[in-house]
C-alpha positions in Angstrom: -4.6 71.6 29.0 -4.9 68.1 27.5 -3.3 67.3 24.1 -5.4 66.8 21.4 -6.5 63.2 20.4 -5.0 63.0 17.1 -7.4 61.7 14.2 -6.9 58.4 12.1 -8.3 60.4 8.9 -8.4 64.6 8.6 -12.0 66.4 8.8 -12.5 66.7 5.1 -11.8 62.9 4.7 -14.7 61.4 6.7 -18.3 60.0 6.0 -20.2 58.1 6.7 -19.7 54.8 8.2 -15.9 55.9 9.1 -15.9 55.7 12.9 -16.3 51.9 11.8 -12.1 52.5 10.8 -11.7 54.2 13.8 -12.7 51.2 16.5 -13.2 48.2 14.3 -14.3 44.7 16.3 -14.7 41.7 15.9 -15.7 41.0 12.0 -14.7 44.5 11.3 -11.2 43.8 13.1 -10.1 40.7 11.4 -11.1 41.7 8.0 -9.5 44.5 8.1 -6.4 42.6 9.0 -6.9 40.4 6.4 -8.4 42.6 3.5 -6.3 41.5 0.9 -6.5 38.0 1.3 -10.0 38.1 1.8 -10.3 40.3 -1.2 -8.2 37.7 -3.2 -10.0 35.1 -2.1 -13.7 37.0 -3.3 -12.3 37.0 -6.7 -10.8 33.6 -6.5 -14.8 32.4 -5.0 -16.5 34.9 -8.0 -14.2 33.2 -10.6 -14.8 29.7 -9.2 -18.3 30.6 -8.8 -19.1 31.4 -12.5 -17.1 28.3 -13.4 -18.9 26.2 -11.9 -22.5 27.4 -13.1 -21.2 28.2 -16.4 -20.0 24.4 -16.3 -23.4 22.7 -15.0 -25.8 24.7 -18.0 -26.1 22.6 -21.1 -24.9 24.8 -24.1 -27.1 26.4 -25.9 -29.2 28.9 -23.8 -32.3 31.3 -24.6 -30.8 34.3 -24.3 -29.2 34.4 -27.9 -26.3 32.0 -26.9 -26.1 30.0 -30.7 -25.8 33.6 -31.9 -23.1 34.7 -29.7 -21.3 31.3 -30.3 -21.7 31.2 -34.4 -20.2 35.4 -34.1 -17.4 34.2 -32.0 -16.8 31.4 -34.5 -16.5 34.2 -37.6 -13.9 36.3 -35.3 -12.0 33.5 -34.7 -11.7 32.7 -38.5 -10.2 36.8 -38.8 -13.5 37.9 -40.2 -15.5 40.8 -38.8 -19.4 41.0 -40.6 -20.9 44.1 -42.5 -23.9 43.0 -42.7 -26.4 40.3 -41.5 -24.5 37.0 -41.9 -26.3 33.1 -42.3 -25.0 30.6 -39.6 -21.1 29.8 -40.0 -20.1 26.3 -40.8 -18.1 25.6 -37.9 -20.7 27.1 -35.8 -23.7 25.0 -37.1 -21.6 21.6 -36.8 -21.6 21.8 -32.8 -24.9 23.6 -33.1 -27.0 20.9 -35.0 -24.8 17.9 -33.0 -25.3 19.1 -29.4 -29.0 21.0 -29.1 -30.4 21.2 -25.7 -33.9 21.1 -25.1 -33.9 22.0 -21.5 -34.5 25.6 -21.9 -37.3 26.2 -24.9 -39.1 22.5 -24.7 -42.0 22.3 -21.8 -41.6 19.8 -18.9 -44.6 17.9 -20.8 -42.2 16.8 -24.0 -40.0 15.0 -21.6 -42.9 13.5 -19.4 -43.9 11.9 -22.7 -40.2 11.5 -24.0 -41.1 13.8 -27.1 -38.0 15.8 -26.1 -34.7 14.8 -28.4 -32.0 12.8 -26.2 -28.3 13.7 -26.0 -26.7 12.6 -29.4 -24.7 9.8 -28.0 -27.8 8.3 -26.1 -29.2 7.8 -29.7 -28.0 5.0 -32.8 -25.4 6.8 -34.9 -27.4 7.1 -37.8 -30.7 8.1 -35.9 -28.2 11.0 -34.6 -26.6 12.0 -38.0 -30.3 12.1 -39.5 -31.5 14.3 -36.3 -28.4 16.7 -36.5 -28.7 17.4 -40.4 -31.6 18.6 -40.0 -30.8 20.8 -37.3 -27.5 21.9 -39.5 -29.7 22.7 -42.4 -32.7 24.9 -40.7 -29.6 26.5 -38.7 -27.5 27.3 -42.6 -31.0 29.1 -43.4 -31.2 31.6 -40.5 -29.2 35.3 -40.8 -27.4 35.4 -37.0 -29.3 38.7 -35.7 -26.5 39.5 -33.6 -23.7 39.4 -36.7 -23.7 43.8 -36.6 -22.9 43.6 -33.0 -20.0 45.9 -31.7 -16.6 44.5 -31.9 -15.1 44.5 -28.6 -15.9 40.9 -27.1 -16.3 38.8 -30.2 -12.3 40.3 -31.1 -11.4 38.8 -27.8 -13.5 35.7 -27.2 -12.2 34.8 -30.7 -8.4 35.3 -29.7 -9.6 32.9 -26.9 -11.4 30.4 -28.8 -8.2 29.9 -30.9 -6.3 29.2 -28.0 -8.5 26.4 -27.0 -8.1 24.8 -30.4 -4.5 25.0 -29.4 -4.6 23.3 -26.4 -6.9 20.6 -28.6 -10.5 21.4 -27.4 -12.8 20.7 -30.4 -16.8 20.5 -30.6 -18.6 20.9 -27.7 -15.7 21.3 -25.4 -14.5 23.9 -27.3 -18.0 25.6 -26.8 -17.2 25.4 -23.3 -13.7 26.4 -23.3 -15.5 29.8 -25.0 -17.9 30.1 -22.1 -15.1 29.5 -19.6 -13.2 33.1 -21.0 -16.5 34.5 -18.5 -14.7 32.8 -15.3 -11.0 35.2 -16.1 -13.2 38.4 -17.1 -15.5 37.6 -13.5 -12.3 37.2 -11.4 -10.9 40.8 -12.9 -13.9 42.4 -12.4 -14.3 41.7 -8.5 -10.6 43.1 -8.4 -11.5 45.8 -10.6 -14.3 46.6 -8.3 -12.4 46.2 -5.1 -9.7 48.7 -6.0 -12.3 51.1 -7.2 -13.1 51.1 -3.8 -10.1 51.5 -1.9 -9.4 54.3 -3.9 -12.7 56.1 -3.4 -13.7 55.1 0.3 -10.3 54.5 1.8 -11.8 54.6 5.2 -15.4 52.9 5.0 -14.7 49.1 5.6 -18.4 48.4 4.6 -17.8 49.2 1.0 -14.5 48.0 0.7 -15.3 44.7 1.4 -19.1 44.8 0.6 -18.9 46.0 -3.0 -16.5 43.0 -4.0 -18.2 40.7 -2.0 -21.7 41.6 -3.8 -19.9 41.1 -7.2 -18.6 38.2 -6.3 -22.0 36.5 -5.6 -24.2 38.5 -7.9 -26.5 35.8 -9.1 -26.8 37.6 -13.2 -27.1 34.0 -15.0 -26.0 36.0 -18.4 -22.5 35.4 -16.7 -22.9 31.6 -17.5 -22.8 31.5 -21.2 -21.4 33.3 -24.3 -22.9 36.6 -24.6 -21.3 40.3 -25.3 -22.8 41.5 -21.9 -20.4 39.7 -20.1 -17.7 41.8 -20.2 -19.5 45.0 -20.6 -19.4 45.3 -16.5 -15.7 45.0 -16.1 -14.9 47.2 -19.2 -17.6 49.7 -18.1 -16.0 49.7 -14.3 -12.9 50.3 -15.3 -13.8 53.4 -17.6 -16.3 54.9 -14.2 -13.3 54.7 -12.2 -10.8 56.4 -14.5 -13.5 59.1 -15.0 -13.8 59.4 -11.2 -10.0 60.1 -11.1 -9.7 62.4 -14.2 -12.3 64.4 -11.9 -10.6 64.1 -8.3 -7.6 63.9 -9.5 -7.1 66.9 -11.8 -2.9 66.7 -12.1 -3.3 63.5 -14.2 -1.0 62.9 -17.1 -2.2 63.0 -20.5 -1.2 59.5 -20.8 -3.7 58.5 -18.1 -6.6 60.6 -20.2 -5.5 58.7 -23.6 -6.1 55.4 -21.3 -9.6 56.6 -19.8 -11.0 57.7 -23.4 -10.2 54.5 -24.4 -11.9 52.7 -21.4 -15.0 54.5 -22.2 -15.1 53.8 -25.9 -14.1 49.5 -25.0 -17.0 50.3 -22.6 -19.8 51.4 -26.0 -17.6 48.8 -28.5 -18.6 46.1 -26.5 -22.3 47.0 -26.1 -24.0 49.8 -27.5 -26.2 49.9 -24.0 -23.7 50.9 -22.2 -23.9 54.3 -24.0 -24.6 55.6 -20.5 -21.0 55.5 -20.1 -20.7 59.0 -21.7 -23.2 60.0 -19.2 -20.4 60.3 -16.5 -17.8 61.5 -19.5 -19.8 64.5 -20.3 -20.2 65.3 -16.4 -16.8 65.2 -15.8 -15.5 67.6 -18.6 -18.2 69.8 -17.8 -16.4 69.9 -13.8 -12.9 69.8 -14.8 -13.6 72.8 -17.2 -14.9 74.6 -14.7 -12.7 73.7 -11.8 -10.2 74.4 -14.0 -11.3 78.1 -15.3 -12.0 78.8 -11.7 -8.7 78.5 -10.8 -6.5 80.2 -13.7 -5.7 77.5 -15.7 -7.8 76.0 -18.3 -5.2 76.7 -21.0 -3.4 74.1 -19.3 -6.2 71.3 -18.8 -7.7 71.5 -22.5 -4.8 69.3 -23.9 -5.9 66.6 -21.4 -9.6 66.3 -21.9 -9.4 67.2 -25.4 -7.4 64.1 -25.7 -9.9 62.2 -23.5 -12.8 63.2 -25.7 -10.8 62.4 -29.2 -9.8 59.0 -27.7 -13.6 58.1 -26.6 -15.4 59.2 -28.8 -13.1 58.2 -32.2 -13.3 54.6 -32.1 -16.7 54.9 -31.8 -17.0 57.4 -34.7 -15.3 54.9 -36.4 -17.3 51.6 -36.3 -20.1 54.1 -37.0 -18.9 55.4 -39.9 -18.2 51.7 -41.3 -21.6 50.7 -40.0 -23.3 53.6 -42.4 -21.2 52.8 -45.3 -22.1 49.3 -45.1 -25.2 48.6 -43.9 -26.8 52.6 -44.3 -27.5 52.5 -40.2 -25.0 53.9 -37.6 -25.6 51.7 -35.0 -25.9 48.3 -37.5 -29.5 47.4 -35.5 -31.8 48.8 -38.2 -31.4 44.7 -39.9 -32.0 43.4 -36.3 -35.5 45.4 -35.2 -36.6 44.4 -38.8 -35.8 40.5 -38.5 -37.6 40.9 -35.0 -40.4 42.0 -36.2 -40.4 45.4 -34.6 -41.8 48.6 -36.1 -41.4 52.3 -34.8 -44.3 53.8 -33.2 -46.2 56.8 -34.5 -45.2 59.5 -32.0 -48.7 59.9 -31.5 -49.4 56.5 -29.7 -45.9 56.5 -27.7 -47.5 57.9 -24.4 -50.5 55.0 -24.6 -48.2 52.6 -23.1 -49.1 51.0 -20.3 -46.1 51.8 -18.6 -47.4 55.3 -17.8 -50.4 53.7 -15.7 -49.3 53.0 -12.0 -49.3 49.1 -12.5 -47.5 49.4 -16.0 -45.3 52.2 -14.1 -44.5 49.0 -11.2 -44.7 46.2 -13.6 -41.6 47.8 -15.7 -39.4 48.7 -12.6 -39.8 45.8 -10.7 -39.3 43.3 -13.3 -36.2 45.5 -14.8 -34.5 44.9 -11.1 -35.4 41.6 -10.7 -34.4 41.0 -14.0 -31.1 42.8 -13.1 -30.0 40.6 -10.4 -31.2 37.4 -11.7 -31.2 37.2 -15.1 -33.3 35.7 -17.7 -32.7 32.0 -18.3 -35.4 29.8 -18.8 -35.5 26.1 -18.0 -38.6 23.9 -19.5 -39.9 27.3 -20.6 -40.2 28.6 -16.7 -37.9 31.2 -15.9 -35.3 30.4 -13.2 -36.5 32.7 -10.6 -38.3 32.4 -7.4 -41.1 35.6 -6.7 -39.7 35.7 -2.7 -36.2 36.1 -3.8 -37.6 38.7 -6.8 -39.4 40.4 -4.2 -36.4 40.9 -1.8 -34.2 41.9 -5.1 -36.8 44.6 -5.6 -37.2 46.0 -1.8 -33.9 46.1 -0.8 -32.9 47.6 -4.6 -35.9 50.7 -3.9 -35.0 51.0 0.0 -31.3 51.3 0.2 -30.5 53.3 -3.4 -33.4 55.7 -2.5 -31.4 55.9 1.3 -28.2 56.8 -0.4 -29.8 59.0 -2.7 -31.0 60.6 1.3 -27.4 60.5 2.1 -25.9 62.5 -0.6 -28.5 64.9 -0.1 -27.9 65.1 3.4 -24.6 66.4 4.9 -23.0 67.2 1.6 -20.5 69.5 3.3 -19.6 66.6 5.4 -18.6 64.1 2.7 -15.4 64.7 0.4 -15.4 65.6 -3.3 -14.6 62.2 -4.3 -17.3 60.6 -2.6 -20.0 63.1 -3.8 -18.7 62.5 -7.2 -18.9 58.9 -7.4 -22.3 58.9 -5.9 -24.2 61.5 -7.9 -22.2 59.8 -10.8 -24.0 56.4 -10.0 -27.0 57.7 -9.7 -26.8 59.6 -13.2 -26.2 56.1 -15.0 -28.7 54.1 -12.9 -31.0 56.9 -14.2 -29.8 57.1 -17.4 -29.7 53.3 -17.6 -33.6 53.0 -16.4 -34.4 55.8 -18.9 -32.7 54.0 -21.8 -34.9 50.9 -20.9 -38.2 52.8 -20.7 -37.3 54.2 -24.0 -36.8 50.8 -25.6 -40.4 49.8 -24.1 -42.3 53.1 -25.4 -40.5 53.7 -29.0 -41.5 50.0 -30.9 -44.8 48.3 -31.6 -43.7 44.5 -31.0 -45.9 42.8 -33.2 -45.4 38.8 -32.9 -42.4 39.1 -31.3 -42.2 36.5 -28.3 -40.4 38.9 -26.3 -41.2 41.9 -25.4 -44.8 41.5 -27.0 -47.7 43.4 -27.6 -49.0 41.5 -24.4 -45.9 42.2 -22.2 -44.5 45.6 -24.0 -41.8 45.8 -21.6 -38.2 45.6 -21.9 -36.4 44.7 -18.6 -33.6 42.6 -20.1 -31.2 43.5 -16.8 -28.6 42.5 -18.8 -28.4 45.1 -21.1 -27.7 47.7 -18.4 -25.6 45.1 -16.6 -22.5 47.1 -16.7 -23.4 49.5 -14.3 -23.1 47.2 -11.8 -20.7 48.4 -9.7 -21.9 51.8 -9.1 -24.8 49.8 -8.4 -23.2 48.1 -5.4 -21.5 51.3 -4.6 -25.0 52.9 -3.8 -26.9 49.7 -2.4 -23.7 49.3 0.3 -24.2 53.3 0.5 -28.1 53.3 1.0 -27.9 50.1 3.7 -25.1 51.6 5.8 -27.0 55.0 6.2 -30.1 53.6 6.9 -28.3 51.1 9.7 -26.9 54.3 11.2 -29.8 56.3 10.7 -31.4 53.5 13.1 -28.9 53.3 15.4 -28.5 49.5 15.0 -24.9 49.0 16.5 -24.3 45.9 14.0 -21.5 45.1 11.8 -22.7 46.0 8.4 -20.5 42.9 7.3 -22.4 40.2 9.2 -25.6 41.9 7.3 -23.8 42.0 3.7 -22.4 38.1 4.5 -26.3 37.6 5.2 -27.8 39.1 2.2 -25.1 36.8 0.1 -25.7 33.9 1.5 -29.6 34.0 0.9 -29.2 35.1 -2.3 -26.6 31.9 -3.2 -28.8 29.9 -1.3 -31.7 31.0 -3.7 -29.7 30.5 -6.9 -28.2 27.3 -5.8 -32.1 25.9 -4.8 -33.2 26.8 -8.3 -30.1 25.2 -10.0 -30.1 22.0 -8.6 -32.3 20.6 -11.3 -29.7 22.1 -14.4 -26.8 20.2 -12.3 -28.4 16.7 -13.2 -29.4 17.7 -16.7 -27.9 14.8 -19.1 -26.9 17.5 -21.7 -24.5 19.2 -19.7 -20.6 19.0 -19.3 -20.4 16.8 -16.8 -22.5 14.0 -18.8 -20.7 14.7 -22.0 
């Protein structure tokens, strides 16, 4: 009788994409002898990546960048706002001196050389007169974004101090601010890659193809100062814990201290990433029950109680500060009303377009092109090309509704941990897209440039940005099942390092122009 062929990985341990482990070639061979340094150098290409672009775009962009600057200013002076705040001083002086009208002024105002030149291209006094009164209709403006949560202003402050340290000033310190984006990036394709390793230990596919995703996801909110930049890494680090507390149900009580806390740095850094709690609630609700199954939920209480009281008392917290202070627990109540916005009687919610088929494919396929791309403007034309848009959207709909297929297909086949982290992903991609459809239903607009009463849509991408990683997770799921379901006897690396490069391709074609601009860092 011949002996059995032992097995790489036990039963309960495979899924799909595994027999990839099993006989790796070519690609799949010499990454997988080389995964760490290829890993390291994805975070070191991410990193570089963002520093580069964050480098080349003039300073200050449409989406809410002066905001964002003039709030990380006020942290970095020790104070935290309780209320809607005018312009800070030291914010408005590299404000009103270094304007760029590349992003709200039309291509016409520079045909006709209507658009204002770089300070120093300008006689001194020409450019005093021109930045006063910039500095003065700047000093009359309340910063909308001065009730934001705390979390990224606390430490893009800390980090703004440094640079004065090391003697940036003005405009460079500006920079130096947006350059704290190129450490977070870096952490976060680590962050994602070891999330991973963890949870798919033997599908080489998402190992490597998460990270490498990441690394080249072409989000342009990445390239200036702007809370949603860290709300990814924060919000991946708190999805993985969660996944562990879950799989893992032996964890100390330490490590359920540390994954509250994730999930309330996760909220305190942007209140969209509320979604967060999605996942939190779903896993008390299965380590209760696993646990009462088994005979001992006396002895897990201690452990999610404490993961509970550590997420959700921080939070209570700035809540409770927000009400005292400005009578609104979230602190947006100033915000919608400085917007313009107005609640909508309940009666005329369900007359939005978006519950017509077009409105219904209008909102999702601008929300994921939006997603991947962003939403900067340049000359008042967004950056964006409708080919590229249009493969964002496809692939997005094809492979997450495929690996939605796969985890309803073969679930005995696929371990817990897996099963968890997909069903998880899909609850906050849901979640996210429900939040957004909310935002879009629940306000009449008015004036407001965007959304509008014309275009009553809100698909800012980057406000559900932090999911992005259980994102990947499922688009890396949905294309590997679909590649097996067709048989096609390719790498799925050579397809991933495909998709990446036309996707850098697209975003380098469409930068080109912002590299030559004469108002950013390199023409200083």
């Amino acid at each position: 009788m011949p002996e059995a062929v032992p097995q790489l990985h036990p039963p309960e341990r495979r899924s799909q994409g595994r027999e990839d482990a099993r006989h790796p070639r070519g690609l799949d061979r010499f990454v997988q002898r080389h995964e760490l340094s290829i890993v390291l150098l994805l975070c070191i290409l991410g990193a570089a990546r963002i520093f580069i672009f964050s480098t080349a775009f003039p300073m200050f962009n449409n989406v809410d960048e002066p905001a964002h600057f003039d709030l990380v200013c006020v942290y970095a002076q020790g104070h935290m706002p309780a209320q809607m705040e005018k312009y800070n001083p030291e914010a408005v002086e590299v404000l009103s001196w270094y304007p760029s009208p590349d992003y709200l002024s039309p291509q016409e105002a520079f045909d006709q050389g209507a658009a204002a030149p770089p300070a120093k291209e300008i006689p001194p006094a020409a450019a005093a007169q021109m930045a006063s009164a910039t500095a003065a209709a700047f000093s009359s403006w309340d910063n909308p974004e001065s009730t934001q949560p705390p979390v990224y202003y606390a430490v893009a402050g800390a980090w703004y101090r440094l640079g004065k340290l090391l003697g940036f000033s003005d405009i460079r310190l500006a920079y130096w601010t947006r350059w704290l984006n190129v450490l977070i990036y870096g952490l976060l394709v680590w962050t994602a890659y070891a999330c991973i390793r963890r949870l798919y230990p033997g599908n080489l596919a998402l190992r490597i193809g998460v990270p490498l995703l990441v690394a080249f996801f072409p989000q342009d909110v990445f390239y200036g100062i702007n809370n949603d930049v860290m709300s990814p890494l924060l919000f991946t680090a708190a999805f993985y814990s969660l996944l562990r507390v879950c799989t893992e149900g032996s964890k100390s009580r330490l490590f359920h201290l540390v994954t509250g806390l994730s999930v309330a740095a996760a909220f305190l850094v942007k209140v969209s990433n509320v979604t967060i709690f999605l996942p939190l609630g779903l896993v008390l609700i299965t380590v209760l029950r696993k646990a009462r199954a088994e005979g001992r939920l006396r002895k897990a209480l201690p452990g999610t109680g404490l993961m509970v009281l550590a997420a959700v008392a921080p939070v209570a917290l700035w809540m409770a500060r927000n009400y005292s202070t400005l009578g609104d627990l979230t602190g947006a109540a100033d915000k919608i009303t400085l917007l313009g916005w107005t609640y909508k009687p309940l009666a005329e919610v369900f007359h939005h377009p978006v519950f017509s088929p077009a409105g219904a494919w209008v909102f999702l396929s601008e929300l994921i092109a939006w997603f991947w791309r962003g939403e900067y403007v340049w000359r008042l034309i967004p950056i964006a090309m409708p080919a590229c848009d249009l493969f964002y959207v496809l692939t997005t709909l094809a492979f997450v509704g495929a690996a939605v297929a796969a985890l309803l297909g073969r679930r005995e086949r696929r371990p817990a941990d897996e099963r968890y982290a997909g069903w998880m992903g899909v609850a906050v991609l849901a979640a996210s897209v429900m939040m957004m459809l909310v935002l879009s239903i629940m306000f009449d607009f008015g004036g407001c440039y965007y959304p509008s009463a014309e275009f009553p849509f809100f698909v800012s991408g980057r406000l559900i940005v932090g999911a992005v990683v259980p994102f990947m997770i499922l688009y890396v799921t949905g294309l590997d099942y679909l590649m097996a379901r067709l048989r096609l006897n390719v790498s799925r690396l050579w397809v991933l390092l495909a998709i990446v490069v036309l996707i850098t391709g697209c975003e380098t074609a469409l930068s080109l122009k912002v590299f030559a601009s004469p108002y950013n860092w390199f023409h200083l």
